[in-house]
C-alpha positions in Angstrom: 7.1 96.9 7.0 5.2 95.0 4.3 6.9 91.7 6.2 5.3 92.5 9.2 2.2 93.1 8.2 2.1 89.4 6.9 3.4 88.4 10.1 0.6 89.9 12.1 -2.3 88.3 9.5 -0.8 84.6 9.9 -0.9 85.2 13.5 -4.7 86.4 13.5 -5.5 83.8 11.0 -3.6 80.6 13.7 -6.0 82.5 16.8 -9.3 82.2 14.5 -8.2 78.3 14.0 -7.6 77.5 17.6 -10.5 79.4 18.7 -13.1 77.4 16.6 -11.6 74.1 17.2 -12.2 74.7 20.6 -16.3 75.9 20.4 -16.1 72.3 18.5 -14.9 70.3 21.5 -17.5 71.4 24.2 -20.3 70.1 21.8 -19.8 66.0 22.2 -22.9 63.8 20.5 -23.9 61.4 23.0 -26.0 58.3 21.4 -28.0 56.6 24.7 -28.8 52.8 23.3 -32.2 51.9 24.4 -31.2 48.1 25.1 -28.4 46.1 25.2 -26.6 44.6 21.9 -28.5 41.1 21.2 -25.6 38.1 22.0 -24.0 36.0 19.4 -26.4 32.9 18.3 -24.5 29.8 18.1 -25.2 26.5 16.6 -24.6 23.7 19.5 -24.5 19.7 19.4 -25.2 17.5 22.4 -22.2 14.9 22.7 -22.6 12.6 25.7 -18.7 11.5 27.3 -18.4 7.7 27.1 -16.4 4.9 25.2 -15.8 5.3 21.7 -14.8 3.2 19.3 -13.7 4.5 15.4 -12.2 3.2 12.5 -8.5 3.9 11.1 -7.9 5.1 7.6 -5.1 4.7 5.9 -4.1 4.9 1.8 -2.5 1.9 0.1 -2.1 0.0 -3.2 -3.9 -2.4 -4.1 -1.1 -5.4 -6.0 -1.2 -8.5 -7.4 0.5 -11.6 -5.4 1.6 -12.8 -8.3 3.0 -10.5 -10.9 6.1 -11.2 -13.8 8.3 -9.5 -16.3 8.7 -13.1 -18.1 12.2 -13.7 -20.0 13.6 -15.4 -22.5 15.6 -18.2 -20.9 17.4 -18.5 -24.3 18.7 -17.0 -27.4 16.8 -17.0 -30.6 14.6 -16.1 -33.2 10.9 -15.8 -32.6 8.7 -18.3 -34.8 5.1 -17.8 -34.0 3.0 -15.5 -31.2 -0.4 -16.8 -30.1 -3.2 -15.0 -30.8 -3.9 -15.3 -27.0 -0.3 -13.2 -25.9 -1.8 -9.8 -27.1 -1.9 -7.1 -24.6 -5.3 -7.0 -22.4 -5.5 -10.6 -22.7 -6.4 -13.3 -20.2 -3.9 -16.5 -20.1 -4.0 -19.6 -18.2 -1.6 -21.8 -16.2 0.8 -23.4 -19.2 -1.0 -21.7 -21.7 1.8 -21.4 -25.1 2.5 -17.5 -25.5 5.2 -18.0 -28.2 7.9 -20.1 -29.5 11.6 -20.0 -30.9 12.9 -21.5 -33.6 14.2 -25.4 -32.9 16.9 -26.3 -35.2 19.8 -25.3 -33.2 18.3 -26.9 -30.0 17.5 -29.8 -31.6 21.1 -30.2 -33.0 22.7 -29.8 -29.7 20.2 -32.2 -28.3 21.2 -35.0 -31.1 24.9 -34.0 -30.2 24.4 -34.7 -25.8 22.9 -37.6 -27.2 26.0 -38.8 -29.0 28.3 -38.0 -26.3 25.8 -40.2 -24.0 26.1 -43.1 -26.4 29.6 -43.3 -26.8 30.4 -42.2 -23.2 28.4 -45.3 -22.1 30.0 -47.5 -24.5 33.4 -46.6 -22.9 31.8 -47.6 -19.2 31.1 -50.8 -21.4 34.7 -51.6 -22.4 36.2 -50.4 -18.8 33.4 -52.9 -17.1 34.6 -55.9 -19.3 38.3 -55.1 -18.8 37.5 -55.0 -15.3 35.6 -58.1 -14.7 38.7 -60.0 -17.2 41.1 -58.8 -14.7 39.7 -59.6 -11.7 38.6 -63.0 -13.4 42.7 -63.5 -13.5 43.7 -62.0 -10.1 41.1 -64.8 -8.3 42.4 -67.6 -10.2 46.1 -66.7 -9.4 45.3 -65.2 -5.8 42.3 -67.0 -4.8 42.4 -65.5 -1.2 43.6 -62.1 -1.6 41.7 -58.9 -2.4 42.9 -57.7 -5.5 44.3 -53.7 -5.6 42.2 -51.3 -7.6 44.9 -50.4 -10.4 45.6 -54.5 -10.9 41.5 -54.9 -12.0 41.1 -51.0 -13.5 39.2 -49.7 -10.5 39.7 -46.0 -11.2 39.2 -46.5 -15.2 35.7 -47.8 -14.4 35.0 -44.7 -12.0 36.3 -42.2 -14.5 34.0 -43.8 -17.4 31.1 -44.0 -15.0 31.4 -39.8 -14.1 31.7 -39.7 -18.0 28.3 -41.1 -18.1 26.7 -39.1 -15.7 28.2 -35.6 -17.0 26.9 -37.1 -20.6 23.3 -37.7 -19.2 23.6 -33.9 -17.6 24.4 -32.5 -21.2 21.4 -34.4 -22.2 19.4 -32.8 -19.8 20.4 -29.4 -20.4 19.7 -29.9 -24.0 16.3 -30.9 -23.5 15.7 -28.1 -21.2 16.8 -25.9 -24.2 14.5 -27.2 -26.5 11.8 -26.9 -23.9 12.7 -23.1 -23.2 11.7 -22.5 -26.7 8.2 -22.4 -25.9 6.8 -19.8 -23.4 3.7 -20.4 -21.4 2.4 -18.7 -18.9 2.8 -19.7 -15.3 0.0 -19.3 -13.5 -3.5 -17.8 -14.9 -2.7 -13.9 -15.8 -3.6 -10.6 -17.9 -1.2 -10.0 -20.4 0.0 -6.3 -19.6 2.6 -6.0 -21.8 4.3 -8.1 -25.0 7.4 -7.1 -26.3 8.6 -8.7 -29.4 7.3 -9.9 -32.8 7.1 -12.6 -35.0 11.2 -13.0 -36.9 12.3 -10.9 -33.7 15.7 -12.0 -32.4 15.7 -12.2 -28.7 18.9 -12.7 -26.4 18.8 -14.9 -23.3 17.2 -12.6 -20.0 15.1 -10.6 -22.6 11.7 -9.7 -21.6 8.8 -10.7 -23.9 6.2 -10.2 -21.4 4.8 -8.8 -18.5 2.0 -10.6 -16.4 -0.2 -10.6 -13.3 -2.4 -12.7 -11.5 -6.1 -10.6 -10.7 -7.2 -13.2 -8.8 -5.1 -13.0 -5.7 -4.8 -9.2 -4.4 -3.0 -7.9 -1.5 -2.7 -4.7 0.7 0.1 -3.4 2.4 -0.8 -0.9 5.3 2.2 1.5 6.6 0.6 2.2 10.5 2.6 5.1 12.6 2.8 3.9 16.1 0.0 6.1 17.3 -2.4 4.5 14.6 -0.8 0.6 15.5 -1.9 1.5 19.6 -5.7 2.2 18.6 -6.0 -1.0 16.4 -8.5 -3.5 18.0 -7.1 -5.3 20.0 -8.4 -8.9 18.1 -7.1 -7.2 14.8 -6.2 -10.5 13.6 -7.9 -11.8 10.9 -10.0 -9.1 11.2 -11.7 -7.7 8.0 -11.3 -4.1 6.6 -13.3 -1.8 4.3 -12.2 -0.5 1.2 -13.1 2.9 -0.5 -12.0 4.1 -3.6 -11.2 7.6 -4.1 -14.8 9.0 -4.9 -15.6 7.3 -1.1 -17.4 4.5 -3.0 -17.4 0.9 -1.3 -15.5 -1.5 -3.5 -14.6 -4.9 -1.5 -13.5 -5.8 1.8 -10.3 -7.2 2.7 -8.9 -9.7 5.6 -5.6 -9.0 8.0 -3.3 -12.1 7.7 -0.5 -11.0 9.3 1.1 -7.7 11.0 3.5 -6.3 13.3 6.8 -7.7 14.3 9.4 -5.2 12.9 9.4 -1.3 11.3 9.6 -0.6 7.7 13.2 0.8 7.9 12.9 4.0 6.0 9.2 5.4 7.6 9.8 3.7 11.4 5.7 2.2 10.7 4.4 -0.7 11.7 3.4 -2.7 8.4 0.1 -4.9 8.4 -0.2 -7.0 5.3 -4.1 -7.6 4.1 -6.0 -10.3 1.2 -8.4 -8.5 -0.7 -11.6 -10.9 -0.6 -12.1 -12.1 -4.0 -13.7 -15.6 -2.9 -16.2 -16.6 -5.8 -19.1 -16.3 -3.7 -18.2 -12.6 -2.6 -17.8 -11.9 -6.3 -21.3 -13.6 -7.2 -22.9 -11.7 -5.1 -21.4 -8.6 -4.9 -22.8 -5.6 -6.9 -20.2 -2.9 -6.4 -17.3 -2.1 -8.4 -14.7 -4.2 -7.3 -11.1 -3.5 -6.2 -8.5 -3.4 -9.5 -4.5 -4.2 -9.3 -2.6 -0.9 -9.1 -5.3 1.1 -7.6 -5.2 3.5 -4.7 -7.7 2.9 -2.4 -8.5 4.1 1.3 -8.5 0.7 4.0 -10.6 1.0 7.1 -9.3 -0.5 9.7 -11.6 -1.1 12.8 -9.7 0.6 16.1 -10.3 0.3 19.8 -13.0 1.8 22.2 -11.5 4.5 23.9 -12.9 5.4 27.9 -13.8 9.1 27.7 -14.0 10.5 24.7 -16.9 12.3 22.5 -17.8 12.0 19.0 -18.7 15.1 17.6 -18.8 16.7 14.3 -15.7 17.1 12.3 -16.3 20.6 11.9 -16.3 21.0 15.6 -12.7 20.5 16.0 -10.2 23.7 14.5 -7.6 23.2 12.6 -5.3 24.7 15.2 -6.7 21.8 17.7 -9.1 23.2 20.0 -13.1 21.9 20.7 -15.0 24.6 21.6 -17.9 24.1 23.6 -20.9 26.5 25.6 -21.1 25.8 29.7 -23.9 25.7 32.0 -24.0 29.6 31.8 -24.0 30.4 28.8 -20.2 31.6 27.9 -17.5 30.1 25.4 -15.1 27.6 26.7 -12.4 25.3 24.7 -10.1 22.8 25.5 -7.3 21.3 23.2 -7.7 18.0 21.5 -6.5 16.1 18.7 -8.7 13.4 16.3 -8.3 9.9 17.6 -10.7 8.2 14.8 -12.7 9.6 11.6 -15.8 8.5 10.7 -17.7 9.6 7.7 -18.0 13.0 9.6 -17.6 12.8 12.6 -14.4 12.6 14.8 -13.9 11.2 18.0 -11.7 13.0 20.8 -10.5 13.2 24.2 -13.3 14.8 26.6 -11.9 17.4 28.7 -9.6 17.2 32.0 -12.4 18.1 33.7 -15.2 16.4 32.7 -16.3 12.6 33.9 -18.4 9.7 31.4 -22.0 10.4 31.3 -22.1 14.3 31.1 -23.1 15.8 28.6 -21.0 18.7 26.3 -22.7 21.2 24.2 -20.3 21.4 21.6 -20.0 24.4 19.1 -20.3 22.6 15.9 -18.9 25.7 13.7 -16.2 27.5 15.7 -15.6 31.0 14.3 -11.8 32.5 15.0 -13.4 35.7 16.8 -14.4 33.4 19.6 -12.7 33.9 23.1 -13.5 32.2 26.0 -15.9 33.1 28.8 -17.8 35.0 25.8 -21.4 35.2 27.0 -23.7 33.7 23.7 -26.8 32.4 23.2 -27.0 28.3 22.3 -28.9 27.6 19.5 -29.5 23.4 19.4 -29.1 20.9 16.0 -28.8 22.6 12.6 -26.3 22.7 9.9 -24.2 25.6 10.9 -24.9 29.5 12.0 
């Protein structure tokens, strides 16, 4: 009995529920706006559709043209280091960096010496028996040509290669002595010494690694896109260089290009001279482009029919350009960066459009946007 009660209570208790849940649904708030919601501001830029022209950028390493690990190009024991071969230190052309000990060199020479002397004083002796034997063929034989073994022909020719082989030796030995000392071979920074005073050094060895500052070249890696919007009179054409704080630091000259891909990347390679003529340097006050640094080349491109150049912020990373038409409402079209300049970015103009109109281009597209969106332009400006 007592379960039924409880039975009968839950049931009332479910009726009361329904019963006020529905008195709740014929009351509905209604809010009436008294205008309609204000549209969207948006910051625009006027980009007129015409020929562009940009600049390519590409990163590259600044090297010397001249540059050496120098070696020892024989054995021995280190004598005496110039005070100039100390690391940081400017060198010029023949310039002595060290030297070797002598002795054994010079005893080797004296010894190719000997061997000289007494090989020529064998051509000597085969000469004279030669000349005494054909002295007797032409008083015997007076009009016959005497064979080569009858006057010692082939004596003479062995004695005469003994001679030359001995004047060879000579040669190397002088060479030998000469290797002893170590200059420098062209005018150079001293980047590295290796060895000592009383330091034994075998032949190949390095003692030394030097470059050349005054001779700097670029090497540019171009994909084919990049190689198609080069100007077309690219040669000897001139480039800027940046350093990695965007700093002008020099300007370089194109001396040769093209011709064949780097294997490995499939990019066209375009080799530049970094100007360091002495009036360039006179005059110049920037900081000027080192050996071994990374540095950003500007190449000047091609003008391209029908494009814009708009802010760089105007194109999404995703690709698109968004823009506001004549009434009012969001459009975009897809387009990808054909030059950058210091900001700015110069693109494709739509399918649609034709040189002379004029765009108004959203300069900070916002990833709400969709197109045909009704706004309200607002002109110049830094962003919304």
């Amino acid at each position: 009995m007592r379960k039924a009660i409880w039975i009968v209570l839950a049931l009332a208790v479910l009726v009361g529920v329904v019963l006020y849940l529905e008195t709740l649904e014929d009351v509905a708030e209604v809010t009436e706006t008294g205008a309609e919601a204000a549209l969207r501001p948006v910051t625009v830029v006027d980009a007129g559709i015409g020929n562009n022209a940009g600049t390519i950028s590409v990163f590259a390493e600044v090297v010397p043209r001249w540059q050496v690990d120098l070696r020892s190009r024989v054995a021995g024991i280190v004598k005496d280091i110039s005070p100039l071969a100390l690391g940081g230190s400017r060198v010029r052309s023949s310039d002595v960096l060290l030297t070797l000990e002598e002795a054994p060199f010079l005893a080797s020479l004296e010894e190719a010496r000997h061997t000289l002397k007494n090989a020529e004083f064998g051509l000597r002796q085969k000469e004279n028996k030669r000349d005494i034997a054909l002295k007797d063929w032409r008083a015997v034989n007076p009009d016959e040509e005497p064979p080569e073994m009858a006057i010692h022909l082939p004596e003479v020719r062995v004695a005469e290669q003994s001679v030359a082989a001995a004047e060879a030796r000579v040669g190397a030995a002088e060479f030998d002595l000469r290797s002893t000392t170590i200059r420098a071979p062209f005018n150079a920074i001293v980047t590295k010494r290796l060895v000592s005073p009383g330091q034994s050094v075998n032949e190949g060895d390095v003692l030394f690694s030097l470059l050349d500052d005054s001779q700097l070249d670029i090497r540019v890696s171009l994909s084919p896109n990049e190689w198609r919007l080069l100007a077309a009179n690219w040669e000897d054409g001139r480039a800027d260089l940046f350093d990695d704080a965007g700093s002008h630091i020099g300007t370089a000259r194109v001396k040769r290009g093209g011709g064949f891909l780097e294997p490995q990347s499939r990019r066209y390679q375009l080799f530049l001279e970094v100007d360091r003529s002495s009036e360039t340097l006179a005059l110049s006050s920037e900081t000027l482009a080192l050996p071994g640094q990374f540095v950003r080349v500007a190449l000047a491109g091609q003008e391209i029919e029908n494009t814009l150049r708009i802010p760089e912020s105007a194109l999404t990373q995703n690709g698109f350009v968004w823009f506001v038409d004549p009434a009012d409402r969001l459009q975009r079209y897809e387009a990808s960066a054909l030059f950058r300049n210091s900001g700015d970015v110069v693109v494709k103009a739509p399918d649609d459009a034709s040189t002379g109109d004029v765009l108004r281009i959203v300069r900070l597209p916002m990833s709400a946007y969709l197109p045909g969106q009704v706004v309200a332009p607002v002109s110049g400006g830094q962003g919304e």
